[in-house]
PLY file of the C-alpha trace (Angstrom):
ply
format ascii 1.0
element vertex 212
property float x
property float y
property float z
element edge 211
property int vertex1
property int vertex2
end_header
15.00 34.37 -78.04
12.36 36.91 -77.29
12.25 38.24 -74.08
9.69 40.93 -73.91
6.43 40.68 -72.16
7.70 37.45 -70.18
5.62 37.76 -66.91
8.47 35.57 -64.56
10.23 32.68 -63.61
8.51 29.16 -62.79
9.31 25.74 -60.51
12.69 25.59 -58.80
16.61 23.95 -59.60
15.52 20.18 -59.48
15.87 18.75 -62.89
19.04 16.75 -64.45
20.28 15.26 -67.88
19.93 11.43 -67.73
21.64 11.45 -71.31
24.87 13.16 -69.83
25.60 10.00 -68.05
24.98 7.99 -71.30
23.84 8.48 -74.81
21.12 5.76 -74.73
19.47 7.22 -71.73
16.23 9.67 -72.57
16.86 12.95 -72.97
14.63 14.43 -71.45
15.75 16.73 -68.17
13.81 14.81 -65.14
14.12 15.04 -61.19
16.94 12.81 -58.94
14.47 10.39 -58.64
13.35 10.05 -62.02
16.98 9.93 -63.34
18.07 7.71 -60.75
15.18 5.37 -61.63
16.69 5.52 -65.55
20.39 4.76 -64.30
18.84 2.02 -62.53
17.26 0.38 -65.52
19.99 1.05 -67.46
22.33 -0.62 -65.05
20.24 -3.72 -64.67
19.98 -4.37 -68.67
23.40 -3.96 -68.84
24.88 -5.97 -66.23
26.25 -3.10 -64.43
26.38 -4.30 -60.87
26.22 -1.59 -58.39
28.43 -3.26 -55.75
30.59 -1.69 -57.77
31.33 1.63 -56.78
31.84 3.37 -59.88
28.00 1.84 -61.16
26.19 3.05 -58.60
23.58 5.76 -59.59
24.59 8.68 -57.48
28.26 8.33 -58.97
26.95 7.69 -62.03
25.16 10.84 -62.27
27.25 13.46 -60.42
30.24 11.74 -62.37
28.39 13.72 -65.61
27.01 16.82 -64.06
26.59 18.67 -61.08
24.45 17.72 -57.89
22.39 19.73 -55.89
25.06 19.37 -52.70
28.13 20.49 -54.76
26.96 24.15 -54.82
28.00 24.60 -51.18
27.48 28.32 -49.90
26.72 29.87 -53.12
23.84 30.74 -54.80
22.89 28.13 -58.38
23.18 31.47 -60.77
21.32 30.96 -63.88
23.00 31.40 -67.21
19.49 31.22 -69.03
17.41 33.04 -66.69
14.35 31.89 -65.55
12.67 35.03 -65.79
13.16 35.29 -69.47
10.90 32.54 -70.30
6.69 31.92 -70.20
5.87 29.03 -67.88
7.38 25.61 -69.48
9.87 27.34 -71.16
11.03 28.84 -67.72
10.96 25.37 -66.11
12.83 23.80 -68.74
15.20 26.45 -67.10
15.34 24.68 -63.88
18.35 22.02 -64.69
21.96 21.98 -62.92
23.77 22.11 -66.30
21.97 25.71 -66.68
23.54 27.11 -63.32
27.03 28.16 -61.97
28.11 28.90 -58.42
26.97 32.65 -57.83
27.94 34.66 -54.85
24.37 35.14 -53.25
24.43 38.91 -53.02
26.01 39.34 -56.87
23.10 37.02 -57.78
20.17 38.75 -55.68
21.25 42.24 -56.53
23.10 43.61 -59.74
22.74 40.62 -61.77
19.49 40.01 -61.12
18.85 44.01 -61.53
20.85 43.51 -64.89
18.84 40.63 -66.06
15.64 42.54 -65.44
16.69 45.23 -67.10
17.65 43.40 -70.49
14.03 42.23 -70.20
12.68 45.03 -69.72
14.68 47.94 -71.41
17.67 46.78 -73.72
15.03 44.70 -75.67
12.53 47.98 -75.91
12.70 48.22 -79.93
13.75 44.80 -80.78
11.77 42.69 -83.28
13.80 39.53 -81.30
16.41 39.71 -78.95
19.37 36.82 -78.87
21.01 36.58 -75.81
24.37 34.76 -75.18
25.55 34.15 -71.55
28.63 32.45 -70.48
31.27 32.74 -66.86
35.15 33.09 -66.77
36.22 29.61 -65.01
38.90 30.65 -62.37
41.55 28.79 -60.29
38.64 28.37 -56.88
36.09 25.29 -56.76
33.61 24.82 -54.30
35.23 21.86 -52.49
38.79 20.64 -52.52
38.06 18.00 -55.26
37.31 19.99 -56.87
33.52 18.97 -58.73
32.41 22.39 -59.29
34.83 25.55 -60.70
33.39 29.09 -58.91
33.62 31.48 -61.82
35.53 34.76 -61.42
33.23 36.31 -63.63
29.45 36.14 -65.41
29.06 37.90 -68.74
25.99 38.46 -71.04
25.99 39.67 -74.50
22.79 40.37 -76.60
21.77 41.20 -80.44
18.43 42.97 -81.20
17.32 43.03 -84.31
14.63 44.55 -86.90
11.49 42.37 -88.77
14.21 41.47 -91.29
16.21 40.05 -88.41
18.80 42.51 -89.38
21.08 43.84 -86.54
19.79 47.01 -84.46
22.18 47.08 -81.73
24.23 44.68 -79.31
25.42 44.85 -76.23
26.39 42.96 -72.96
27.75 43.03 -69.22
30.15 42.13 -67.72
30.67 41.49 -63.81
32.54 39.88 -60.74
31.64 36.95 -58.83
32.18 38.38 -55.67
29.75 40.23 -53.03
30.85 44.12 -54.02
30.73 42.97 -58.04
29.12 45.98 -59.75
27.99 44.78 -63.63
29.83 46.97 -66.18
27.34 47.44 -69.20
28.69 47.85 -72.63
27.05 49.94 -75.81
28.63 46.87 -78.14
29.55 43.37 -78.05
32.65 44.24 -79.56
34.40 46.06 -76.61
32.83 42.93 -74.59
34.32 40.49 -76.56
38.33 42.67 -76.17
37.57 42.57 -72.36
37.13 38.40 -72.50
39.74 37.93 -74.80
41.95 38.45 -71.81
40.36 37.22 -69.25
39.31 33.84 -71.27
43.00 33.93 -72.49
41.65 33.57 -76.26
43.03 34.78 -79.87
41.11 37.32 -81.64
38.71 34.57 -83.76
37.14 34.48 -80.41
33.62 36.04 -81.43
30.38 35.93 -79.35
27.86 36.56 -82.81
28.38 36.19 -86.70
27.62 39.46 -87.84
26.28 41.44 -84.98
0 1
1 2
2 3
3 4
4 5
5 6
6 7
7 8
8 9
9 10
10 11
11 12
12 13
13 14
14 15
15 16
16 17
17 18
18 19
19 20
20 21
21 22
22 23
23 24
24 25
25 26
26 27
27 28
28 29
29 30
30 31
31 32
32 33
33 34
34 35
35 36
36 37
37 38
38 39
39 40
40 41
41 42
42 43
43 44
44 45
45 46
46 47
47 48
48 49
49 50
50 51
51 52
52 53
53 54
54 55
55 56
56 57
57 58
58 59
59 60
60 61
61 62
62 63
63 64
64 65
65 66
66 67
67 68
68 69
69 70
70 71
71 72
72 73
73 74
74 75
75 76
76 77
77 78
78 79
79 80
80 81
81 82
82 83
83 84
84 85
85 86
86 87
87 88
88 89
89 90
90 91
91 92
92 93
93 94
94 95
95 96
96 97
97 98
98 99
99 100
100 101
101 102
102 103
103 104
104 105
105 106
106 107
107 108
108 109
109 110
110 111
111 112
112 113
113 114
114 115
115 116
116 117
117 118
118 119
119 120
120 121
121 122
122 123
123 124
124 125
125 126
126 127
127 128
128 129
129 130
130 131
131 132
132 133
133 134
134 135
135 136
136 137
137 138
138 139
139 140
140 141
141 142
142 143
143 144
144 145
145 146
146 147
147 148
148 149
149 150
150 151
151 152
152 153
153 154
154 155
155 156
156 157
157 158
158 159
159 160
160 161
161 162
162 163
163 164
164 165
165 166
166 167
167 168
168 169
169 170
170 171
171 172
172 173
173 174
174 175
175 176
176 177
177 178
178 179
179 180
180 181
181 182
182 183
183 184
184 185
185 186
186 187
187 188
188 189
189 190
190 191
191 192
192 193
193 194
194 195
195 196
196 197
197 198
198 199
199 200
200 201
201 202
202 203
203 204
204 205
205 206
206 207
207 208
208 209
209 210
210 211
């Protein structure tokens, strides 16, 4: 994506999938209500009686994807950010399948210094910028049944490239969930990709980019 000249985030963490609690439902990300109304519909065409627990539309939909109450303390951390994108772009953004569990100061401080700085700086140069961002799941989840895994870690690689789209550079960041994290930059996305090997427990055909 290109992420240069991108004035800032807009709207707010609202929007779900309706089509991640079935296939048939529209695709298109809309609010609780508006993918509550869909369940609805969808239960009532197909005979899905919601005296039944496991048919009723709140169960229905945090059964497929997180809910705005399963984040508990921590921050939503974007893996797309916000920021990054022109107006509907940046609200399309907004969904709970594009966040993680973020401790609040790793989120309002280095990441969000790091994430500012790839817009800003590491793209300086680039023709287009691809960006690839991603967490290390860990052994903690937000409540004990457990809905929502709190990553240990959030990562970001990126690939700039010329008018050719031929590779410039790459790059990433790595850095810890916690409240002291402090985000390690790397000069390649090949020394990023050794450092998750172990901590994603993956073989060596473990590669962020083809050819970057």
């Amino acid at each position: 994506m290109d992420i240069k000249g991108v004035p800032g985030r807009e709207g707010s963490i609202v929007y779900y999938k309706p089509q991640l609690v079935h296939p048939d439902l529209p695709p298109q990300q809309m609010d609780k209500i508006g993918s509550s109304g869909e369940i609805k519909k969808y239960n009532q065409n197909n005979g899905c009686s919601e005296r039944s627990p496991q048919y009723q539309r709140k169960y229905k939909l945090g059964w497929s994807q997180a809910l705005d109450d399963n984040f508990g303390l921590y921050d939503r951390g974007h893996l797309n950010p916000a920021g990054h994108h022109k107006e509907d772009a940046s609200k399309v953004t907004m969904t709970h399948t594009n966040v993680a569990p973020q401790d609040r100061r790793m989120n309002n401080g280095p990441w969000n210094r790091y994430e500012t700085r790839l817009k800003d700086v590491l793209s300086a140069g680039c023709s287009k910028m691809y960006v690839v961002t991603g967490v290390v799941p860990s052994s903690t989840w937000v409540d004990q049944n457990q809905r929502v895994n709190v990553p240990s870690h959030y990562w970001n690689a990126y690939c700039c490239t010329d008018n050719n789209d031929k590779p410039l550079n790459s790059g990433g960041s790595l850095g810890p969930n916690t409240a002291q994290g402090v985000v390690t930059e790397y000069t390649s996305v090949t020394v990023l990709e050794t450092e998750l090997r172990g901590l994603l427990n993956v073989d060596n055909n473990f590669n962020i980019f083809n050819g970057c």
